[in-house]
Biopython code that builds the backbone (N, CA, C, O; Angstrom):
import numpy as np
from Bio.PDB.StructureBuilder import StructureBuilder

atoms = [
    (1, "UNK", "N", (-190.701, -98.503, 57.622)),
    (1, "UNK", "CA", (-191.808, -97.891, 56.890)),
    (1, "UNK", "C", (-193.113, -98.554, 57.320)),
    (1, "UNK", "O", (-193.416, -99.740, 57.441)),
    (2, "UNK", "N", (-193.931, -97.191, 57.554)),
    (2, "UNK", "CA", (-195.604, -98.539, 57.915)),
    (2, "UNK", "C", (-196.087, -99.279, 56.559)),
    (2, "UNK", "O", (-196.126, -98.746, 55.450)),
    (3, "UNK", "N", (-196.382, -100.373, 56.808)),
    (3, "UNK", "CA", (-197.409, -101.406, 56.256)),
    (3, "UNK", "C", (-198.803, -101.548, 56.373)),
    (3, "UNK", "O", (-199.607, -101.954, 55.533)),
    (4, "UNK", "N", (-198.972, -101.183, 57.456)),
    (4, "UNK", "CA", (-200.647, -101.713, 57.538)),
    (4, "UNK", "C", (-201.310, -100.411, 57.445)),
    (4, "UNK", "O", (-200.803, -99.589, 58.208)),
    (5, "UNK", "N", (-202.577, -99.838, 56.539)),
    (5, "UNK", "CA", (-203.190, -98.732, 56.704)),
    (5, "UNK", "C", (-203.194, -97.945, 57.328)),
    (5, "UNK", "O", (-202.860, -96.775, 57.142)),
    (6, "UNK", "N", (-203.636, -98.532, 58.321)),
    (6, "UNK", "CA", (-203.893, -97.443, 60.165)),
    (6, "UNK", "C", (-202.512, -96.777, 60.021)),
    (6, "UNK", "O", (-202.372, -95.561, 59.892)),
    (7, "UNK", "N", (-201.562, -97.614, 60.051)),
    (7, "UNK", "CA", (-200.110, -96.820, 60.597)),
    (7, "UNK", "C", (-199.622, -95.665, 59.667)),
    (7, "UNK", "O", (-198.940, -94.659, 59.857)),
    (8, "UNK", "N", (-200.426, -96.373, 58.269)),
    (8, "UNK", "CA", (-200.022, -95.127, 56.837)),
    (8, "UNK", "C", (-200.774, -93.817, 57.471)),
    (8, "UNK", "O", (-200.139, -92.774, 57.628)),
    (9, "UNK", "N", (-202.059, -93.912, 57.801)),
    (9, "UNK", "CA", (-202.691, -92.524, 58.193)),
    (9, "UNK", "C", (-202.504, -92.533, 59.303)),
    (9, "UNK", "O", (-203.473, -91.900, 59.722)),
    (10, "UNK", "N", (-201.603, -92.962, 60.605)),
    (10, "UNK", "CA", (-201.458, -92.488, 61.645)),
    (10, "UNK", "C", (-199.835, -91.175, 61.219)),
    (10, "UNK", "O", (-199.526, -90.116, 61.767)),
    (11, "UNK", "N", (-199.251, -91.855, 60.169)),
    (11, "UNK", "CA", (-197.827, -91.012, 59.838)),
    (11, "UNK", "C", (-198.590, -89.602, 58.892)),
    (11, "UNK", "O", (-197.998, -88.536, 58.720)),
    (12, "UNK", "N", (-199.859, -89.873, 58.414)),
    (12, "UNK", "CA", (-200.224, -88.923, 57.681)),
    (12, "UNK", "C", (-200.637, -87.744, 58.915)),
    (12, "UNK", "O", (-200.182, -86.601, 58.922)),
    (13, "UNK", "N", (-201.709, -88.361, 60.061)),
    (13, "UNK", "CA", (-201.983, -87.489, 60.900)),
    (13, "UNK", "C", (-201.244, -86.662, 62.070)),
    (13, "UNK", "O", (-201.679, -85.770, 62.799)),
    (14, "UNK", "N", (-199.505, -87.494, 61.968)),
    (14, "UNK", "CA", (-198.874, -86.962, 62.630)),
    (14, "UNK", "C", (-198.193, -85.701, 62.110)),
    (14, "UNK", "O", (-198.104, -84.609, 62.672)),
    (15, "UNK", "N", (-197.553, -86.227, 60.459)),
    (15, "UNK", "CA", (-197.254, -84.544, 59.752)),
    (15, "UNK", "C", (-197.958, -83.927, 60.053)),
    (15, "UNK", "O", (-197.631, -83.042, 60.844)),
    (16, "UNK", "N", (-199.338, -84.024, 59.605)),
    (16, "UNK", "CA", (-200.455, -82.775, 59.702)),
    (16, "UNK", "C", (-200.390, -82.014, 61.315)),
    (16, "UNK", "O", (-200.478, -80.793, 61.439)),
    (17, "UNK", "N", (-200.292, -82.561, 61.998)),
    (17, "UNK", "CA", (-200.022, -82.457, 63.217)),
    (17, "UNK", "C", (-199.048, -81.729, 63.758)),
    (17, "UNK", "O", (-199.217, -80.807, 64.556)),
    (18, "UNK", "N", (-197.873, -82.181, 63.280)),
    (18, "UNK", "CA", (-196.672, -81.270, 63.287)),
    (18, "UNK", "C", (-196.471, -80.264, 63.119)),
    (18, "UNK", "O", (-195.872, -79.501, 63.875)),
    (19, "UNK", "N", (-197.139, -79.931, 61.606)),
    (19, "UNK", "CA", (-196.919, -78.922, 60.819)),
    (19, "UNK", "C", (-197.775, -77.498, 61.684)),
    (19, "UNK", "O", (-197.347, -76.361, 61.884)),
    (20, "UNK", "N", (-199.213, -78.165, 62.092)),
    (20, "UNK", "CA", (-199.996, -77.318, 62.816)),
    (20, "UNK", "C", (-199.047, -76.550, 63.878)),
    (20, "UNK", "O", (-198.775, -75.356, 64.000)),
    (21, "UNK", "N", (-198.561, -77.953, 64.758)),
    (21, "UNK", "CA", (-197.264, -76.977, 65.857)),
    (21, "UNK", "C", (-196.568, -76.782, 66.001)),
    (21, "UNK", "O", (-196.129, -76.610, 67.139)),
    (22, "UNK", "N", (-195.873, -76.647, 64.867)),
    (22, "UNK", "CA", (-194.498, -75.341, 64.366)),
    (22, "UNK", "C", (-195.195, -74.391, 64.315)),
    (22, "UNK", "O", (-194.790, -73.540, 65.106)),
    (23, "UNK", "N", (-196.763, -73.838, 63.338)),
    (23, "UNK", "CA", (-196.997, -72.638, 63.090)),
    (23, "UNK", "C", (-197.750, -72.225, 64.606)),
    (23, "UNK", "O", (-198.378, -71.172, 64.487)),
    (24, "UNK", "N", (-197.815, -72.729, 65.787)),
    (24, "UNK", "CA", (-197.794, -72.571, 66.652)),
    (24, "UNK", "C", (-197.173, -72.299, 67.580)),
    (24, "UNK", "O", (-197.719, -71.726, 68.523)),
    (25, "UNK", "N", (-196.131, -72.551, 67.601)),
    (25, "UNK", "CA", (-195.185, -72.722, 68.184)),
    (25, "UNK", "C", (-194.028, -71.188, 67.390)),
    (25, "UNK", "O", (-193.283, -70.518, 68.106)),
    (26, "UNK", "N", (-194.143, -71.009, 66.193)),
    (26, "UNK", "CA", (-193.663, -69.918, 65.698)),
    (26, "UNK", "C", (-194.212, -68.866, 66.113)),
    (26, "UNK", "O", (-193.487, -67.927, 66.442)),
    (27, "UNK", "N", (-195.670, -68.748, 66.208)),
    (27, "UNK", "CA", (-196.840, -67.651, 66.508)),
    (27, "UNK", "C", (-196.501, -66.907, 68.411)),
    (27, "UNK", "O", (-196.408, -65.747, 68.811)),
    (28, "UNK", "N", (-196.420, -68.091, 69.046)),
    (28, "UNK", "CA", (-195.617, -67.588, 70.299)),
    (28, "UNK", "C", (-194.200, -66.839, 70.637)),
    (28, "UNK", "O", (-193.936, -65.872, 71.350)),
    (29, "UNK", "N", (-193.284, -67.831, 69.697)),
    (29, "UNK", "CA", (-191.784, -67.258, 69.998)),
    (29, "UNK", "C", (-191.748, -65.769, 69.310)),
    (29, "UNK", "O", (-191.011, -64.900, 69.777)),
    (30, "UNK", "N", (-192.770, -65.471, 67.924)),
    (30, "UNK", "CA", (-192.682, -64.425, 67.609)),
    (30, "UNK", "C", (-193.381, -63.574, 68.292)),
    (30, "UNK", "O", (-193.003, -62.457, 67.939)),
    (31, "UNK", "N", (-194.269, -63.481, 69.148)),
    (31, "UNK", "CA", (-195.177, -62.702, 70.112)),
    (31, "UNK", "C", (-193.939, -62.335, 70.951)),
    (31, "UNK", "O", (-193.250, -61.342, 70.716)),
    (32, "UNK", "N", (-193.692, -63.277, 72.022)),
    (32, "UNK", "CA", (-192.803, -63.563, 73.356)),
    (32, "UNK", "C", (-191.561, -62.591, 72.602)),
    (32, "UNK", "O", (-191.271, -61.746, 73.449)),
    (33, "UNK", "N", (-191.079, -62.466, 71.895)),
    (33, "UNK", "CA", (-189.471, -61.974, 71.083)),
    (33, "UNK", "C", (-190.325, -60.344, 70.583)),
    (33, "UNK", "O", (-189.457, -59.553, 70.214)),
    (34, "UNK", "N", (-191.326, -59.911, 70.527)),
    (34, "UNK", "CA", (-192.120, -58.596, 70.264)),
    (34, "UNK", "C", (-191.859, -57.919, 71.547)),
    (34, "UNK", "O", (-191.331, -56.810, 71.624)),
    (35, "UNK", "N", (-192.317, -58.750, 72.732)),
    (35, "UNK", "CA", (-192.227, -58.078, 74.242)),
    (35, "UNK", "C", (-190.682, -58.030, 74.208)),
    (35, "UNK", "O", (-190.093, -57.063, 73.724)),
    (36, "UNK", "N", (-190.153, -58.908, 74.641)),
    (36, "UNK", "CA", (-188.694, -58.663, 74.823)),
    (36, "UNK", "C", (-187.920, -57.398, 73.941)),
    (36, "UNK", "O", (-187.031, -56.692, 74.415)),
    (37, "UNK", "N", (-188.241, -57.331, 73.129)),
    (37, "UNK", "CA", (-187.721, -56.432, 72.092)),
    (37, "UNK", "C", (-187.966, -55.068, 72.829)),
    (37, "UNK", "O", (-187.040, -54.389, 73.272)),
    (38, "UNK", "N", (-189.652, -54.632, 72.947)),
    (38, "UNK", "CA", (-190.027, -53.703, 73.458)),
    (38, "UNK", "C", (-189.574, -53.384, 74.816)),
    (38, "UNK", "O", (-189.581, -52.273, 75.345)),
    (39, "UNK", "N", (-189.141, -54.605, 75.362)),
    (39, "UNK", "CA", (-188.728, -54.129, 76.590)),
    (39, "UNK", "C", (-186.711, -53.445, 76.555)),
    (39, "UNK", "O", (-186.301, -52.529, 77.268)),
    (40, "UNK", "N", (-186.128, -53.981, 75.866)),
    (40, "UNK", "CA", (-185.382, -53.525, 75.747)),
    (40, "UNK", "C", (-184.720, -52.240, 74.822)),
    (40, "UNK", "O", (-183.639, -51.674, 74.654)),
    (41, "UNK", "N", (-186.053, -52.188, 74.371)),
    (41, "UNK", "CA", (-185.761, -50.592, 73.830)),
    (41, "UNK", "C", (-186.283, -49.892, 74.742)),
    (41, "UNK", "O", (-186.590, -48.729, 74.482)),
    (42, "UNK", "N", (-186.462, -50.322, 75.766)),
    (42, "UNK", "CA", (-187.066, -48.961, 76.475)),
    (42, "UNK", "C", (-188.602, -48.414, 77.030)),
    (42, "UNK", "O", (-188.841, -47.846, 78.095)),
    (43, "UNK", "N", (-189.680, -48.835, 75.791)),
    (43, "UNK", "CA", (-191.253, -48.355, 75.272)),
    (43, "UNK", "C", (-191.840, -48.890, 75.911)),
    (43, "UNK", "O", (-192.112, -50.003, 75.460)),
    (44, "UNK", "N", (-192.412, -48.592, 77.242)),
    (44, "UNK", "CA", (-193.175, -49.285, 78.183)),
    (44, "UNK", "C", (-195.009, -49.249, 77.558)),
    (44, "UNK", "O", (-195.994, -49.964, 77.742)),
    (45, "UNK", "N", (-194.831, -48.486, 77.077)),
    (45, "UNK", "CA", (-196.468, -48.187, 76.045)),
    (45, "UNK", "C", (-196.970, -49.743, 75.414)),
    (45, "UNK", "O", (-197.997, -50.423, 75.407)),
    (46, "UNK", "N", (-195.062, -49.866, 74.717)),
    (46, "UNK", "CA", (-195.426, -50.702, 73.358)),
    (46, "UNK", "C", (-195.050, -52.359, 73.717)),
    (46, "UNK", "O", (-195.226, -53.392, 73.069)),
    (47, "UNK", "N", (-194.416, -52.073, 75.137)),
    (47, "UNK", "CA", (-194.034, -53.624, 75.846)),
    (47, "UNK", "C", (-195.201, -53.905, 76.560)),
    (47, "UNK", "O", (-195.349, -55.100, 76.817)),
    (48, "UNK", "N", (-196.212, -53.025, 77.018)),
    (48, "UNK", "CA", (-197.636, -53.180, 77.350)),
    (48, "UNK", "C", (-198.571, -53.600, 76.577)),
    (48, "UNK", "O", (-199.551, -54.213, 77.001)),
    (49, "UNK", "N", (-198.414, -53.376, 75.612)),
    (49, "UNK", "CA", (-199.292, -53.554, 74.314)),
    (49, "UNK", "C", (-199.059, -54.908, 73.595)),
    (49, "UNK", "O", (-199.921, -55.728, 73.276)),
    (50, "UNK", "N", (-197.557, -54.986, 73.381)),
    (50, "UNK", "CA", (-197.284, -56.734, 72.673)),
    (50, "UNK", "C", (-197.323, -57.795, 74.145)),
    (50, "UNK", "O", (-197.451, -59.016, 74.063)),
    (51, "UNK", "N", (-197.220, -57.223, 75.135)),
    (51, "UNK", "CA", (-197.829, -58.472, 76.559)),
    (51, "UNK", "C", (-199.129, -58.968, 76.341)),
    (51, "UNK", "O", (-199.487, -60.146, 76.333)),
    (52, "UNK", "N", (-200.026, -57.609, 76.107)),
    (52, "UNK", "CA", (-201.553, -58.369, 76.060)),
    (52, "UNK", "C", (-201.994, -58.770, 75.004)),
    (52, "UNK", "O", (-203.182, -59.087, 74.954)),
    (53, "UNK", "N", (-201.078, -58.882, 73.731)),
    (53, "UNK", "CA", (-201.222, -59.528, 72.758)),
    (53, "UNK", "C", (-200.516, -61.398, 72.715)),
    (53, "UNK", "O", (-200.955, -62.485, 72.338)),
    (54, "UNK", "N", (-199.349, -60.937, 73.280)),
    (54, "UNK", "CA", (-198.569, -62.187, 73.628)),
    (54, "UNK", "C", (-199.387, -63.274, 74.788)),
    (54, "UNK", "O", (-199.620, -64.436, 74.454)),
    (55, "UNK", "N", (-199.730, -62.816, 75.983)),
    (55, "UNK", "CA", (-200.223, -63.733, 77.231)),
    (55, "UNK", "C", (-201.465, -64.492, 76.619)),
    (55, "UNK", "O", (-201.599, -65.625, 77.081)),
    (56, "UNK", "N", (-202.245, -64.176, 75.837)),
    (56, "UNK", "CA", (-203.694, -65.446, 75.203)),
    (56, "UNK", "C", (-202.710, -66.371, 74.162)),
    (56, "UNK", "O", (-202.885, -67.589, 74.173)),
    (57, "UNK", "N", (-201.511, -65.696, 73.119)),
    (57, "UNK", "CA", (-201.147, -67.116, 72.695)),
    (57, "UNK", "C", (-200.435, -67.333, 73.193)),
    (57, "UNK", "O", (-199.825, -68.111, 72.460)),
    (58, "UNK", "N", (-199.586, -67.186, 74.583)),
    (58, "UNK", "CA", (-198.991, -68.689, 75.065)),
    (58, "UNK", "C", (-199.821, -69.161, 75.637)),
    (58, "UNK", "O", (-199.676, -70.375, 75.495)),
    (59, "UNK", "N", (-200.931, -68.901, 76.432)),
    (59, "UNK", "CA", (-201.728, -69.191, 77.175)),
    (59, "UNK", "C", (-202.628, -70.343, 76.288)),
    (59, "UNK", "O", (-202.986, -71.397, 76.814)),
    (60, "UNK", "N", (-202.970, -69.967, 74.747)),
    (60, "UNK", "CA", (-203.369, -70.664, 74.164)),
    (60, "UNK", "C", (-202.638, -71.571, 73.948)),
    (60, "UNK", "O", (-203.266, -72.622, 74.081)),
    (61, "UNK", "N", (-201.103, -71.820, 73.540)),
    (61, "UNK", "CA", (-200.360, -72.669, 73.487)),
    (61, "UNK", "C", (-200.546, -73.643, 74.329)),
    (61, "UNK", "O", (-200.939, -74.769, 74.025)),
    (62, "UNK", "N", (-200.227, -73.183, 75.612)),
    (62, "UNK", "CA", (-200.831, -74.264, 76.798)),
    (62, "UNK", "C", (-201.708, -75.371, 76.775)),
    (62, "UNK", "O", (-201.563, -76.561, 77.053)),
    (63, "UNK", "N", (-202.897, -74.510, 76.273)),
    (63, "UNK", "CA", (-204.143, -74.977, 76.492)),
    (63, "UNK", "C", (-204.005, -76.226, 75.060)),
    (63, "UNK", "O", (-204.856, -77.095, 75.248)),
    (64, "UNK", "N", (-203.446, -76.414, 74.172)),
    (64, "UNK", "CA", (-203.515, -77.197, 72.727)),
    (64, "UNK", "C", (-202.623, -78.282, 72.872)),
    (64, "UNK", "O", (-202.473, -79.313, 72.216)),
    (65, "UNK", "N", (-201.782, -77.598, 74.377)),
    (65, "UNK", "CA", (-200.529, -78.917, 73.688)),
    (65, "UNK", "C", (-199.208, -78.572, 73.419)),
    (65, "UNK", "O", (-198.413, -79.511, 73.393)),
    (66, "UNK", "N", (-198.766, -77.415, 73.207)),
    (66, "UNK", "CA", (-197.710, -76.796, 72.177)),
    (66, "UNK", "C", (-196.340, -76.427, 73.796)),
    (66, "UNK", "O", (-195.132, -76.316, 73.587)),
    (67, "UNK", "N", (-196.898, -76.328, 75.049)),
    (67, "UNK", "CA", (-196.213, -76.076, 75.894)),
    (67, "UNK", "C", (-196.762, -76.386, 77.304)),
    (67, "UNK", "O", (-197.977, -76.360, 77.498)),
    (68, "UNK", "N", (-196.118, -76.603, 78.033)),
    (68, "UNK", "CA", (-196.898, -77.087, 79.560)),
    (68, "UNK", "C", (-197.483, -76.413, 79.942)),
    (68, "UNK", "O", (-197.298, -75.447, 79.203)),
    (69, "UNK", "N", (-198.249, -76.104, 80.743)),
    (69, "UNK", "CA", (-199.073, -74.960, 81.336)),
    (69, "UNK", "C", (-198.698, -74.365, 82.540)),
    (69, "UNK", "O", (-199.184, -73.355, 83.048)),
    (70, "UNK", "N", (-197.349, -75.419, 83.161)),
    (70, "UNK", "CA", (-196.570, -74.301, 84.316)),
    (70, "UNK", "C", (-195.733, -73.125, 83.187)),
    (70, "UNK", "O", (-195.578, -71.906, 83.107)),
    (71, "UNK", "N", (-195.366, -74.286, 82.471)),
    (71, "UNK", "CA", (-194.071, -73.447, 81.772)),
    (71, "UNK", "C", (-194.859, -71.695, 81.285)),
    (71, "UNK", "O", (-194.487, -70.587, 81.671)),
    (72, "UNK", "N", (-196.031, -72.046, 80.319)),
    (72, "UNK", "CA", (-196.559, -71.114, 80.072)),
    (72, "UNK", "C", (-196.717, -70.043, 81.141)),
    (72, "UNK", "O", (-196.154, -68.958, 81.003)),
    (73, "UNK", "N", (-197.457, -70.314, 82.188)),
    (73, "UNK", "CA", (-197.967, -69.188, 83.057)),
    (73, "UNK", "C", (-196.465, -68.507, 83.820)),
    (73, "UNK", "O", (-196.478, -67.400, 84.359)),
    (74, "UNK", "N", (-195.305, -69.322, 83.751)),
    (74, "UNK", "CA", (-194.092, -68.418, 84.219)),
    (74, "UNK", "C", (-193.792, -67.816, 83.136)),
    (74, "UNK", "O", (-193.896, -66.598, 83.280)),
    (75, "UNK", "N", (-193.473, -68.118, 82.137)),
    (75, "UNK", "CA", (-193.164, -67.156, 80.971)),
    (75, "UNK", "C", (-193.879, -66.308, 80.841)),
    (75, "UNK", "O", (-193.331, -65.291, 80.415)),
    (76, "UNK", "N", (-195.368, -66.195, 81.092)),
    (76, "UNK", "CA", (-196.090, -64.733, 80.787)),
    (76, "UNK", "C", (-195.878, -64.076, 82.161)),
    (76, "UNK", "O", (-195.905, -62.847, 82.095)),
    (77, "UNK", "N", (-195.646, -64.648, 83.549)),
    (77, "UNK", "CA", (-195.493, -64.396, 85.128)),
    (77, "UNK", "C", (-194.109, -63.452, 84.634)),
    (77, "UNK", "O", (-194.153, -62.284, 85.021)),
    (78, "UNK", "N", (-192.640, -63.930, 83.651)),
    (78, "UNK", "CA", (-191.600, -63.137, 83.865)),
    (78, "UNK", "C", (-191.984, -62.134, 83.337)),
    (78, "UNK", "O", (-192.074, -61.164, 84.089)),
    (79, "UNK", "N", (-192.354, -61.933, 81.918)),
    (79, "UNK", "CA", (-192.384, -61.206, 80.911)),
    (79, "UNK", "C", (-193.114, -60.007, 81.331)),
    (79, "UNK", "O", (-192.902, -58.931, 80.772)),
    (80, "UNK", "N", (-194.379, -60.192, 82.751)),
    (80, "UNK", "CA", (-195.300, -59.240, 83.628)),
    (80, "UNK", "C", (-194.188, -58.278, 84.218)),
    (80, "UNK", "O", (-194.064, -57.056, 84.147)),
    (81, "UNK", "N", (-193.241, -59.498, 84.970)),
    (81, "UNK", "CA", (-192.590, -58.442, 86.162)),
    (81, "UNK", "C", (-191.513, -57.499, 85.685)),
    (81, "UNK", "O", (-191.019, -56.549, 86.292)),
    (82, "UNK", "N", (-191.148, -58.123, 84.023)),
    (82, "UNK", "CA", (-189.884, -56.825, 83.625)),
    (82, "UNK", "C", (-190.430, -55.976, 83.081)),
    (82, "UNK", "O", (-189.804, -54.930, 82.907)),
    (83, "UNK", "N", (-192.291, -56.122, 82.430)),
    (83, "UNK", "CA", (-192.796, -54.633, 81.658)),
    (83, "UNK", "C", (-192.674, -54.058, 83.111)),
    (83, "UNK", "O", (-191.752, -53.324, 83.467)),
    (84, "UNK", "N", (-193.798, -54.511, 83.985)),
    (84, "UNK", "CA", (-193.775, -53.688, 85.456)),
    (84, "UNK", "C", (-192.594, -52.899, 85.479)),
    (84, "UNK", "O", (-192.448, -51.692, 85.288)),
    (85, "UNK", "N", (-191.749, -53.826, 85.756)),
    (85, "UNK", "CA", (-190.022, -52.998, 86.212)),
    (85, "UNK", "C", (-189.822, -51.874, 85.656)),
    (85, "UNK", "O", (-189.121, -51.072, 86.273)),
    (86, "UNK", "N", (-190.491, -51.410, 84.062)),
    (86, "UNK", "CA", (-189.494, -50.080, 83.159)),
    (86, "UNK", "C", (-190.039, -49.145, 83.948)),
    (86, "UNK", "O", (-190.832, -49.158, 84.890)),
    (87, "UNK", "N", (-189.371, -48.236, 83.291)),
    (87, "UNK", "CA", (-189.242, -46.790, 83.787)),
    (87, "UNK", "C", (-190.520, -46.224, 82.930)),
    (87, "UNK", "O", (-190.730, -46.624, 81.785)),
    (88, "UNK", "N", (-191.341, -45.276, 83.567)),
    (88, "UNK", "CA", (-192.315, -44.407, 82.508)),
    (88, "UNK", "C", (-193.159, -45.068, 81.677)),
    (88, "UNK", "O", (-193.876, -44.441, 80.898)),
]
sb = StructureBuilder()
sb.init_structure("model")
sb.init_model(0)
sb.init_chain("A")
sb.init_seg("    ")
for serial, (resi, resn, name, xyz) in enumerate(atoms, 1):
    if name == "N":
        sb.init_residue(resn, " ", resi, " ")
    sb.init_atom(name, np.array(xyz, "f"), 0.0, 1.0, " ", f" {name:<3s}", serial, name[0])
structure = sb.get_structure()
């Protein structure tokens, strides 16, 4: 357990911290899991539509901390080439 002040509000600023990037980290997987969805039903309209909603928050993710920034730019790089891929 911390003792000395600093370490009490360094454990305070790390929850706070945490907590921020789960709801970050939720905000992506639920974007990223919108495309996928759309892509496997088929709706190239609507897998177009949750991409350019999805690519600024992982992209934002990146940029905060929440994911690497290779990792990011391949995950929005795959998620490009299978809307591309549908049919219509």
């Amino acid at each position: 357990m911390a003792n000395t002040s600093s370490a009490k509000k360094a454990t305070r600023a790390s929850a706070r911290r945490a907590e921020v990037n789960k709801n970050r980290t939720s905000r992506i997987r639920t974007h990223v899991r919108k495309v996928e969805e759309a892509i496997v039903a088929g709706v190239k309209a609507d897998a177009v539509a949750a991409l350019a909603v999805a690519t600024p928050e992982v992209m934002r993710g990146a940029q905060k901390g929440i994911m690497h920034k290779n990792a990011a730019s391949r995950k929005v790089s795959r998620l490009t080439l299978r809307v591309r891929a549908m049919q219509g």
